[in-house]
VMD Tcl script that draws the C-alpha trace (Angstrom):
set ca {
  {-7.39 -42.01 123.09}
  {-8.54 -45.45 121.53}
  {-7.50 -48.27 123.11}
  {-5.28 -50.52 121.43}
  {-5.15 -54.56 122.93}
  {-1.76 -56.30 121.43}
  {-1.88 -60.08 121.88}
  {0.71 -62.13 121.33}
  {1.99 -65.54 122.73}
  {4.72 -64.86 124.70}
  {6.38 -61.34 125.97}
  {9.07 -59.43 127.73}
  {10.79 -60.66 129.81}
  {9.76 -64.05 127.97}
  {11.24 -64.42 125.08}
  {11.93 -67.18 122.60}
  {13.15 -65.09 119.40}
  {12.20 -62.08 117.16}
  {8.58 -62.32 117.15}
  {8.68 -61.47 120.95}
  {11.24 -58.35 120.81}
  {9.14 -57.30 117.76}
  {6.00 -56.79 119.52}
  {7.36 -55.27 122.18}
  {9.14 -52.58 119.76}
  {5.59 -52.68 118.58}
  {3.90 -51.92 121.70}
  {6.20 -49.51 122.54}
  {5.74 -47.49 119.49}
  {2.35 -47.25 119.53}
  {1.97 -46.19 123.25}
  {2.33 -42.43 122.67}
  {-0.73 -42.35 120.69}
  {-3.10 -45.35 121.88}
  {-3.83 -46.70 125.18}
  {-2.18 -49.69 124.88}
  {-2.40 -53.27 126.70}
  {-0.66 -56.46 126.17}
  {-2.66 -59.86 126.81}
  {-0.42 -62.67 126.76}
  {0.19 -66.39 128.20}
  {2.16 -66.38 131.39}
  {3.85 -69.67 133.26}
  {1.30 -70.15 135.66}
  {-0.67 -72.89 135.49}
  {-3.71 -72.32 138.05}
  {-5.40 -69.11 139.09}
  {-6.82 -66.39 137.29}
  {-5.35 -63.11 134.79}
  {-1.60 -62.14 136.55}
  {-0.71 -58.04 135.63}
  {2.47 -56.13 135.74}
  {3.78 -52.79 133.97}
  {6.34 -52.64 131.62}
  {7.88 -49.32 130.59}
  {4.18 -48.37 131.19}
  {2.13 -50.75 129.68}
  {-0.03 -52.80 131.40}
  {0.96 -56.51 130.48}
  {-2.15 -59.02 131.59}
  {-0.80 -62.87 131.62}
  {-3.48 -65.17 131.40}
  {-2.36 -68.94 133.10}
  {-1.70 -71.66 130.35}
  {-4.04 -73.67 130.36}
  {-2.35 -76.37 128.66}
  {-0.14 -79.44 129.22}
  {2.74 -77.02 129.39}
  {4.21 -73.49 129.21}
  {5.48 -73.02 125.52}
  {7.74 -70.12 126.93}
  {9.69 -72.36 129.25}
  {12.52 -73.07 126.32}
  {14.27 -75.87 128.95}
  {11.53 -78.11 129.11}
  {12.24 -81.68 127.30}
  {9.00 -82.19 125.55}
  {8.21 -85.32 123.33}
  {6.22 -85.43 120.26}
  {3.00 -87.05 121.69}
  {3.17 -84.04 124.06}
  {3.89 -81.58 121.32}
  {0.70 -83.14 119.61}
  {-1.74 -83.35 122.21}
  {-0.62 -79.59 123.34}
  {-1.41 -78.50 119.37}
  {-5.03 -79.87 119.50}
  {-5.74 -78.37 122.81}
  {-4.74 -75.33 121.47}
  {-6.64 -75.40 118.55}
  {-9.66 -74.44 120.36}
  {-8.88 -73.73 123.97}
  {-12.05 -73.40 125.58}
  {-10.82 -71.94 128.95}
  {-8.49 -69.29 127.43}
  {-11.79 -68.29 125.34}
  {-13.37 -67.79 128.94}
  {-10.95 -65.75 129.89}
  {-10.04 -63.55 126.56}
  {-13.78 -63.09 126.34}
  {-14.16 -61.42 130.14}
  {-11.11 -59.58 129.11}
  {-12.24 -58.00 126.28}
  {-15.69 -57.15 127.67}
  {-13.74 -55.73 130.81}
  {-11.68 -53.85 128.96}
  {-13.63 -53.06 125.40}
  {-10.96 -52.41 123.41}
  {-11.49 -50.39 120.37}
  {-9.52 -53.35 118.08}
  {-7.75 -56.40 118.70}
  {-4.00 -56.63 116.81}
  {-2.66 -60.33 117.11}
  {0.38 -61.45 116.94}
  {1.42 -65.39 117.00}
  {-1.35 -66.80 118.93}
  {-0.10 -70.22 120.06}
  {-1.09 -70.28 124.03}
  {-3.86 -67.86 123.12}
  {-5.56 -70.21 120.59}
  {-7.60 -69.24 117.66}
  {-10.33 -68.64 120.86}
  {-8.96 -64.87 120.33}
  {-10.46 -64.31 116.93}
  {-13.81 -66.01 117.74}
  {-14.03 -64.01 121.20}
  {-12.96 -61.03 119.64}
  {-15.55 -61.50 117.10}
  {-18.23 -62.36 119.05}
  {-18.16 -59.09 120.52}
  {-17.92 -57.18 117.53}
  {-14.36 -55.73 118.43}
  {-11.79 -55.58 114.86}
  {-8.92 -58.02 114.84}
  {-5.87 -56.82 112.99}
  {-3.12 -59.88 112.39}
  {0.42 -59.79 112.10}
  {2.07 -62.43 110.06}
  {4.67 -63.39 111.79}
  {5.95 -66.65 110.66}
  {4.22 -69.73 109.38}
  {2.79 -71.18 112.20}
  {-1.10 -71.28 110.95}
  {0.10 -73.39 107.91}
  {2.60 -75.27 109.72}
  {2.73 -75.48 113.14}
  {4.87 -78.16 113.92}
  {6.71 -81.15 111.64}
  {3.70 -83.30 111.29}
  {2.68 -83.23 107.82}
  {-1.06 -84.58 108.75}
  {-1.43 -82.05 111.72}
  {-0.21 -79.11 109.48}
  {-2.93 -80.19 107.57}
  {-5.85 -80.57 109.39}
  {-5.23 -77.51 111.69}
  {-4.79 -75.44 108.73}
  {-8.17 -75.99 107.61}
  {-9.58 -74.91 111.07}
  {-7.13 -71.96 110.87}
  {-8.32 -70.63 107.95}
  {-11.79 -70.90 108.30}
  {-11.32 -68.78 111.72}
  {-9.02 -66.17 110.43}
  {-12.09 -65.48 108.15}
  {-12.83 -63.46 111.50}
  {-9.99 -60.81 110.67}
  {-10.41 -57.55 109.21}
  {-6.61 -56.86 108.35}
  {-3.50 -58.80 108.18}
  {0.05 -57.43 107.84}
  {2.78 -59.90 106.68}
  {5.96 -58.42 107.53}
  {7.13 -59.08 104.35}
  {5.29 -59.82 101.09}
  {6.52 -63.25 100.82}
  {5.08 -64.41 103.86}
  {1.40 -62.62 103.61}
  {1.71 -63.84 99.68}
  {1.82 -67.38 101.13}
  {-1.00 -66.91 102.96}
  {-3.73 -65.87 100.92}
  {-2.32 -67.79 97.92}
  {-3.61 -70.80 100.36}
  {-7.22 -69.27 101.05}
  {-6.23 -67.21 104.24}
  {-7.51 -63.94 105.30}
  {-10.54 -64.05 102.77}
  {-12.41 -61.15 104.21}
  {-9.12 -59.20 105.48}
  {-7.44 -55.74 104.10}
  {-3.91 -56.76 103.11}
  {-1.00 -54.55 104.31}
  {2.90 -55.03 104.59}
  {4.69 -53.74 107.21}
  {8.37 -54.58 107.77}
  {9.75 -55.22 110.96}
  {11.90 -52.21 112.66}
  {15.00 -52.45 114.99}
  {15.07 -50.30 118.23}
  {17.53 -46.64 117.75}
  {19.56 -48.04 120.90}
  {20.81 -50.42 118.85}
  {22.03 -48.69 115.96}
  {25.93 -47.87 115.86}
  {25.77 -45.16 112.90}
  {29.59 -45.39 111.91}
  {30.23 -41.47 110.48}
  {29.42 -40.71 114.22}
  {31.33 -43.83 116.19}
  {34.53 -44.01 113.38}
  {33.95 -47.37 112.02}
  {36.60 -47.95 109.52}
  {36.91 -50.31 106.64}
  {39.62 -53.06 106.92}
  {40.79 -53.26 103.37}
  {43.05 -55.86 101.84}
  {42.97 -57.83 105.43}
  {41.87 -61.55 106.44}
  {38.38 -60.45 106.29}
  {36.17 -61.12 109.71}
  {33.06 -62.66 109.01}
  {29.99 -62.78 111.59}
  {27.20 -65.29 111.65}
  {24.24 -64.57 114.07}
  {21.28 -66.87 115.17}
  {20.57 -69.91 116.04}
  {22.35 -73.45 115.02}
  {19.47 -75.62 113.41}
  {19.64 -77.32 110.30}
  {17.50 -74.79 108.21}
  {19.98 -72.21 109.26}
  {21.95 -73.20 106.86}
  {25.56 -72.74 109.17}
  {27.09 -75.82 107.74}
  {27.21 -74.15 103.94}
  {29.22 -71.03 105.86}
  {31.29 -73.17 107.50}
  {32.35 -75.23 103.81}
  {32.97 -72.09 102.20}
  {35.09 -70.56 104.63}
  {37.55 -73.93 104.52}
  {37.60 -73.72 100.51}
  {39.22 -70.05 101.14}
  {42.66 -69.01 102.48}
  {43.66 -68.05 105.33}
  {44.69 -65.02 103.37}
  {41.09 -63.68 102.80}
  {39.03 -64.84 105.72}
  {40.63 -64.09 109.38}
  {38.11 -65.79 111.37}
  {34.46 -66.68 111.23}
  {32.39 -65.74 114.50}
  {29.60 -67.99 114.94}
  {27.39 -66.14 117.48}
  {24.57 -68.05 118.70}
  {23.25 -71.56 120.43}
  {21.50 -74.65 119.57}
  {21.05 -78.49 118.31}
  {23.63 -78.17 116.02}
  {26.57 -77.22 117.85}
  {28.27 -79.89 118.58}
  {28.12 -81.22 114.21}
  {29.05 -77.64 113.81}
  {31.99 -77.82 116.10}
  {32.91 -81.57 114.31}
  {32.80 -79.98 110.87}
  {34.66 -77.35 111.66}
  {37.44 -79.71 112.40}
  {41.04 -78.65 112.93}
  {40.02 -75.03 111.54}
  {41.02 -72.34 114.01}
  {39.70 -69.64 112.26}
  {35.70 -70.76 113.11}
  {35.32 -69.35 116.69}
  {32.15 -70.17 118.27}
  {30.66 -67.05 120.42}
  {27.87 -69.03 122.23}
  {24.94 -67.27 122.42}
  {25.42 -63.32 123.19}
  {23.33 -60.83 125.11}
  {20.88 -58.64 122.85}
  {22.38 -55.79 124.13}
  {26.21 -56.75 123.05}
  {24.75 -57.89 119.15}
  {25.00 -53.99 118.00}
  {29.00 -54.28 118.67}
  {29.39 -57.61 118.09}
  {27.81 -56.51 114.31}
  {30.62 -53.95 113.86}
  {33.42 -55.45 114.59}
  {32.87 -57.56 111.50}
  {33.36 -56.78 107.98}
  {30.69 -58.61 106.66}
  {27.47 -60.43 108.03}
  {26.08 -64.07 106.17}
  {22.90 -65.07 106.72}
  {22.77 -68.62 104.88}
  {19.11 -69.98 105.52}
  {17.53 -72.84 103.69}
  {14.52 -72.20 104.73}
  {11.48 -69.55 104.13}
  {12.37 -66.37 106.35}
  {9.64 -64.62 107.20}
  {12.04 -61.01 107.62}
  {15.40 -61.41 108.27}
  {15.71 -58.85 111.56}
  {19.62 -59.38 111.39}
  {19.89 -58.08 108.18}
  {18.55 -54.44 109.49}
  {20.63 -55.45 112.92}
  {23.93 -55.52 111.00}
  {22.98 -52.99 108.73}
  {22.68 -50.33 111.91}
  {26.06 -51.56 112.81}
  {27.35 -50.63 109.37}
  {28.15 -54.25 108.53}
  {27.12 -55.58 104.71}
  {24.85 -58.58 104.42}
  {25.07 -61.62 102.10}
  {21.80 -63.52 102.11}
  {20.13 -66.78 101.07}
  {17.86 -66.10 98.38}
  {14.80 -67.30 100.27}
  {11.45 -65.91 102.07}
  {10.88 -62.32 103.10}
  {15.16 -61.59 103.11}
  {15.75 -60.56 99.15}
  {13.18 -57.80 99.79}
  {14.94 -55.72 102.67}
  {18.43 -56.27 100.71}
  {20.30 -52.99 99.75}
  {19.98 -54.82 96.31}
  {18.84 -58.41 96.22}
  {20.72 -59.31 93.01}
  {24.50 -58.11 94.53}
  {23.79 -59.70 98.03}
  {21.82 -62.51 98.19}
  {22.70 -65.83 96.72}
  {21.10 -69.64 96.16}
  {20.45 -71.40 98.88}
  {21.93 -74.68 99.98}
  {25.55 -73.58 98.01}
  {29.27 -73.15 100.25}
  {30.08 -72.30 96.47}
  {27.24 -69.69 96.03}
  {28.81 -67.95 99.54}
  {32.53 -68.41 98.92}
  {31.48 -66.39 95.39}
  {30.27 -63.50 97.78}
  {33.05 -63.60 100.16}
  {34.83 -62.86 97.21}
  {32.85 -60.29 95.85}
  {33.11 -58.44 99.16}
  {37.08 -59.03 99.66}
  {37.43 -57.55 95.98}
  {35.66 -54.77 96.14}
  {37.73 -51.27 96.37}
  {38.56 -49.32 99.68}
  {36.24 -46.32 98.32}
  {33.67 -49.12 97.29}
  {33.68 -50.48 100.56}
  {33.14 -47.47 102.59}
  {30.19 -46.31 100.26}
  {28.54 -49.73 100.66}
  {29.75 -49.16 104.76}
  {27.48 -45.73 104.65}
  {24.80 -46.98 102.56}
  {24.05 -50.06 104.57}
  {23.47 -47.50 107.49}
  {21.51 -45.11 105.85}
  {19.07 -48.22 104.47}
  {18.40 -49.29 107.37}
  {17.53 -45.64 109.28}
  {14.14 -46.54 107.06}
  {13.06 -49.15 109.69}
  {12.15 -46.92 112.00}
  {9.84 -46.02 114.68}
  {8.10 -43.36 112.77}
  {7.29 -45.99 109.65}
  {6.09 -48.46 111.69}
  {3.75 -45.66 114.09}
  {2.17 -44.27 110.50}
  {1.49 -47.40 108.54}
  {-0.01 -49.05 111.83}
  {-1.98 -45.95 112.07}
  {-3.52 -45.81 108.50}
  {-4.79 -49.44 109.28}
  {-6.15 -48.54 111.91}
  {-7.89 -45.84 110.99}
  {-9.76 -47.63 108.83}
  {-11.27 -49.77 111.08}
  {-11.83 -47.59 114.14}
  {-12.30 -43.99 111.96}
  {-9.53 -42.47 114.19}
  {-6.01 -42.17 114.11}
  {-5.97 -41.22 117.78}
}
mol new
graphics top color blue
foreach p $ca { graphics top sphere $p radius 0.5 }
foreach p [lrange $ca 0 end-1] q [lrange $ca 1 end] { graphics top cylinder $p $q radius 0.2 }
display resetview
């Protein structure tokens, strides 16, 4: 049984947002037909490699190495800090030591990485070195822009690129987001794949089963879920919901945390249909997804996927999406459901559309959204990590 090393920046129980539960689902899948390990950054500072088992695979945290632990999310860190962390990351000579005595300990049959912040581009160099295939998975845009400093995007993105010349195959987990990436000179010697992201069965709530009904011709409830930044786009939800009545839109559910919360709460105003939900467990979002009639997910900015689009898709709950990044493509139908960005007016059109639509209509949609998303499964995401594979190692296992 080859043996499969995952690295990623953070894991389980650490996690910061998709990219984390995604590799785990990953890992997970994979497990019944590779021996699979997970090397990752833990929140020690000092000592050597720390390992512990999760649902049977071996997790190895190496210490950080850095100024500070990127997975501790309560940390107050300034920009010079955020800088000086970047360029020691860039190259991070003591996590090389380490990944490279890993990997020789180990001799993994290929290397798939995942975000690599903690982990440095060392990985691909060590991995390299040693003549051991890297697979990457695009996971967001963090090797063109890694943080809001226009000359720093720049310059590391040079260095990026020349290392990821090291990679044999990358997967962008939507086209959109491995399209940006070689357009800009990335990946030059890699395969190209795409491989959407998947959503754990646990979570879906398939309605014909669990009697999920649609409320027709009521105040229609309308879930948001994420977090509350700017490029969210929450504050265009929040406009279109005041420009409709009462009559049409019950209540909005904001579910989720961040910066933004208290402007979100101020525009809001007087408005006692908005109802903010605070952040919920991961294991409440299934239900939390079908109690509502409809999902919006109003980004401004690039997506790479859009995981709460399959999320609320298991719960039997239509999506209405920003037409930007990696979204449009996992739509049931990108022209019906998404709309332009930056626009209460482009969403109050497709609160309308939904509140207009017939009883029957509403149902079918109800059944089709489930049935889309049973395509996101574990069985996809096994086989087309397989063929890629396969073609590096000459065996599926």
């Amino acid at each position: 049984m080859p043996k499969i090393l995952i690295a990623h920046s953070l894991y389980p129980p650490h996690i910061i947002g998709g990219a984390e539960i995604s590799t785990q689902i990953l890992a997970q899948t994979l497990e019944p037909r590779y021996d699979v390990e997970v090397i990752t950054v833990g929140g020690h500072k000092d000592g050597g490699v720390q390992t512990d088992k999760i649902n049977g695979i071996e997790i190895s945290r190496l210490p950080f190495n850095n100024r500070y632990w990127i997975g501790d999310t309560a940390r107050q860190t300034s920009t010079s800090d955020k800088v000086l962390w970047r360029i020691q990351d860039i190259f991070n000579v003591r996590q090389y030591r380490h990944i490279k005595e890993y990997l020789m300990l180990k001799r993994p049959a290929l290397i798939h990485t995942q975000n690599i912040p903690g982990l440095s581009l060392a990985v691909w160099k060590a991995a390299f070195e040693l003549n051991i295939p890297v697979v990457h998975t695009l996971r967001d845009f963090s090797l063109i822009e890694p943080i809001a400093i226009a000359a720093y995007s720049r310059f590391y993105r040079q260095i990026s690129k020349r290392y990821s010349r090291r990679v044999s195959a990358v997967i962008g987990i939507s086209e959109h987001v491995l399209r940006k990436h070689t357009e800009l000179g990335f990946f030059a010697h890699a395969s190209p794949y795409v491989i959407h992201n998947i959503v754990e069965k646990g979570n879906q709530a398939q309605p014909w089963n669990r009697g999920k009904t649609v409320r027709h011709h009521q105040p229609l409830h309308i879930g948001y879920f994420g977090q509350l930044t700017e490029v969210k786009g929450v504050h265009y939800l929040i406009e279109a919901v005041q420009k409709l009545d009462e009559r049409l839109v019950g209540n909005l559910y904001i579910h989720g945390h961040g910066p933004m919360l208290d402007a979100l709460k101020e525009l809001a105003g007087e408005d006692s249909r908005i109802v903010f939900m605070g952040k919920i467990d991961k294991q409440a979002i299934a239900s939390q997804m079908e109690k509502m009639d409809l999902t919006i997910v109003p980004s401004t900015w690039d997506e790479p996927f859009g995981r709460v689009v399959i999320e609320s898709y298991q719960a039997g709950t239509p999506v209405y999406a920003s037409r930007v990044g990696g979204m449009p493509e996992i739509l049931l139908d990108a022209e019906t459901f998404s709309f332009t960005a930056h626009s209460a007016d482009a969403i109050r059109e497709k609160i309308l559309h939904y509140y207009e639509l017939s009883e029957a209509d509403k149902q079918e949609l109800m059944l089709r959204c489930c049935k889309h998303s049973l395509s996101f499964n574990e069985d996809y995401l096994l086989t087309r990590h397989t063929g890629v594979y396969e073609k590096l190692i000459g065996c599926g296992g």
